[in-house]
N, C-alpha and C positions, 0 to 999 in steps of 0.2 A: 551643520550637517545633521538631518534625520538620523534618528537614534531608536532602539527599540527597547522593550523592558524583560526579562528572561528571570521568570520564575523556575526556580526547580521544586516540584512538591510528586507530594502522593496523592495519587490518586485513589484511595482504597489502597490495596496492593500494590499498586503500578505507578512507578518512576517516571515520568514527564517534565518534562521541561514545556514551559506556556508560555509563547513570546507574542508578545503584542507592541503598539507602538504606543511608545510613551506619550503621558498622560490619559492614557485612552484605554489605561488596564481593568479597570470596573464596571467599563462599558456593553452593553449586547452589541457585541461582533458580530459578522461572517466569522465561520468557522471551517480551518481545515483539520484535519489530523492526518499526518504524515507518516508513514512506515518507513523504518531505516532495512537494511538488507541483512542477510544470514554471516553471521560472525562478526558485524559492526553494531554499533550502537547510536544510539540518541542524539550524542554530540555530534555525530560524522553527518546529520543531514540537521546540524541550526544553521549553516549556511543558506538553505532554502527556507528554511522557517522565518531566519531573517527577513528576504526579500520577499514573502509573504506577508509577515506583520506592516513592513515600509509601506507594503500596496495596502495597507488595513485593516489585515486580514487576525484572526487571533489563530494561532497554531499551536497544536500541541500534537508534541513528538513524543513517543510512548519508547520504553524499553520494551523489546519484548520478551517472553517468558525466555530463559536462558542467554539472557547478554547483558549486557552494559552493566546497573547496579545488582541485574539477576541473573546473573552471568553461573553459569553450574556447566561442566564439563558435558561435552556429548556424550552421550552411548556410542560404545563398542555396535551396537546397531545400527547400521545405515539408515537413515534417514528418519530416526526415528526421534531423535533431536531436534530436525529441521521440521516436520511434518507437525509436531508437536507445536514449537512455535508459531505457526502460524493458524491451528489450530484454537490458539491461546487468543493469539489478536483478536479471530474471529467471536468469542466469546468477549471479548472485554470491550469491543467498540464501542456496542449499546451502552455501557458502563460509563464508559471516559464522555459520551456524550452525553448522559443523565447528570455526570458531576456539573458540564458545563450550564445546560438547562437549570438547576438547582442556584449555582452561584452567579450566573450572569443574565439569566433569561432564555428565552427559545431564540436559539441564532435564525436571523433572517436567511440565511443560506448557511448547506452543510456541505462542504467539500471532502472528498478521502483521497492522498494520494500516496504511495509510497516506487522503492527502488528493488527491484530484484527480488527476493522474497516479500518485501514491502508490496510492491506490484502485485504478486497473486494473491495476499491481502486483501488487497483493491479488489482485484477481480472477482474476490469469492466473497464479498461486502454486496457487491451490487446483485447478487442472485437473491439476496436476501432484505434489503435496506432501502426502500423505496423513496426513506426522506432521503438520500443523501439528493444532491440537486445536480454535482459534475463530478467526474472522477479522473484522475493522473497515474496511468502505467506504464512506469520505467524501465525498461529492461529484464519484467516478468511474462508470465505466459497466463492467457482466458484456459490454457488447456491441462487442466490440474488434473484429473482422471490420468492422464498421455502419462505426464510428468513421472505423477506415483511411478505407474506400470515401467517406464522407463529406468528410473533407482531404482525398481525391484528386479526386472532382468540384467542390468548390470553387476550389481552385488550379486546376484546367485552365479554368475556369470564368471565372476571374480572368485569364487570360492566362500562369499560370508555365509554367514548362518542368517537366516531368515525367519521367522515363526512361519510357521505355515498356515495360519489363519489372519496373515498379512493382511487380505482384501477386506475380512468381516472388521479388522483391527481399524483398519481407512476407509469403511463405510460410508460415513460423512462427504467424503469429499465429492462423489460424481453429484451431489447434491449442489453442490458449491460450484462446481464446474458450469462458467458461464458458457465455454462456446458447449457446449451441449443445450444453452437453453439463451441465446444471445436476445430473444424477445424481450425477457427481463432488462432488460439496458433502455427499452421505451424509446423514447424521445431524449433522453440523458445525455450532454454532451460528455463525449469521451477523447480524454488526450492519452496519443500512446507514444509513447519511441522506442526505438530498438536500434540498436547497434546490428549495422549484417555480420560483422563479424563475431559476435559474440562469443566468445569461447563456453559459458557457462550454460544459459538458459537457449535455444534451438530461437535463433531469427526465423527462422522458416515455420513456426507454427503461428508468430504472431501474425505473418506475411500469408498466412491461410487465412485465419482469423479475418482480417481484414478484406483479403478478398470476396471470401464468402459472406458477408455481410454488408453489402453496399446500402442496404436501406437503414443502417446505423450513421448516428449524429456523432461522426469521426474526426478526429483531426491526428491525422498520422506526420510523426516523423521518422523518415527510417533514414540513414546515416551511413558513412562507413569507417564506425568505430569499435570498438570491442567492449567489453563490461565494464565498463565507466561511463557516469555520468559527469558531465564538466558544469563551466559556469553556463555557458549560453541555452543550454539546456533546463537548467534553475529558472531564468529568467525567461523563460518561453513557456512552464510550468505555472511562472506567476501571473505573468499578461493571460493565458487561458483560463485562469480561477478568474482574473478579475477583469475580464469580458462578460462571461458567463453570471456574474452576480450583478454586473451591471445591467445585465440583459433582463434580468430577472426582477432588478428593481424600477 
């Protein structure tokens, strides 16, 4: 039985787990890096990391800022924990990819995929990151601008306290918002799925997204499931990376 090798280290700051397949751990890989979802961690997606390393892949799944071994309470602020963390990712990617470049070589292929926050992740990567070569979004949204505005009418909505310099506060993000600027995506294959029914993240904005962008290199699945990702979906994540690098080489 294939077997894989599951380093846990630092990376700088940042907690990862680095699974690759055994004897092949000090080798220049394909590279993915993976994003876990808001209030789970690193561990809850080595099950894809797994079946990534088996297809050859080297993966490293990062904690991100306030979870797993970095795990610190939310804010009594809406969304300012969550907006945060992803935030963090987006600065640290360049990071976790220069440690790889440094100890194994310049990977022949960069993959980025992650789940639910993971996913917007993804999506606010590729506005910015033109090495990456494919990207995987899970059950997030291209429409991070929407998002914000959406948490923010709800919490005022609800009665929380807000800053009122909220928008100057999340600045950044219309920056990062890919369906505001989807040309960035190129030629890039992109794998997305969503659940219709999603209870969390709006199926209907990816289901725009997608529509409005037909001259994009897509491979949509949409389903009718709720905010979970299963096994058959891992494994349709990893045949799409490793299409796509074999296309490539």
């Amino acid at each position: 039985m294939s077997k894989v090798h599951i380093d846990s280290e630092m990376i700088g700051h940042v907690p990862v787990l680095i699974v690759s397949p055994v004897g092949r751990e000090k080798e220049n890989l394909p590279l993915i890096v993976f994003y876990h979802g808001w209030q789970i961690n690193k561990q809850l997606v080595l099950t894809q990391g797994r079946k990534l390393a088996l297809a050859g892949f080297r993966a490293v799944l990062p904690d991100a800022q306030n979870h797993g071994a970095r795990f610190q309470p939310s804010s009594n602020i809406p969304s300012m924990t969550f907006l945060n963390s992803i935030h963090t990712n987006l600065f640290e990617f360049g990071y976790i990819v220069n440690y790889v470049q440094n100890n194994f070589g310049e990977p022949p292929f960069i993959g980025v995929g992650g789940l639910s926050m993971g996913g917007m992740t993804t999506a606010a990567l590729l506005t910015h990151h033109p090495e990456i070569d494919a990207a995987a979004i899970l059950m997030g949204t291209t429409k991070l601008t929407k998002y914000r505005d959406t948490i923010f009418h709800h919490a005022s909505q609800a009665g929380y306290w807000m800053p009122e310099d909220f928008f100057d506060l999340t600045n950044w993000m219309p920056k990062y918002d890919l369906s505001e600027q989807p040309h960035l995506v190129g030629d890039r294959p992109l794998f997305i799925w969503h659940g219709r029914y999603d209870e969390k993240v709006p199926f209907e904005d990816m289901e725009t997204f997608v529509g409005d962008n037909p001259q994009l290199n897509l491979e949509v699945s949409f389903q009718d499931r709720r905010h979970l990702v299963e096994v058959d979906t891992m494994n349709d994540v990893t045949d799409f990376f490793t299409k796509h690098y074999n296309n490539k080489i």
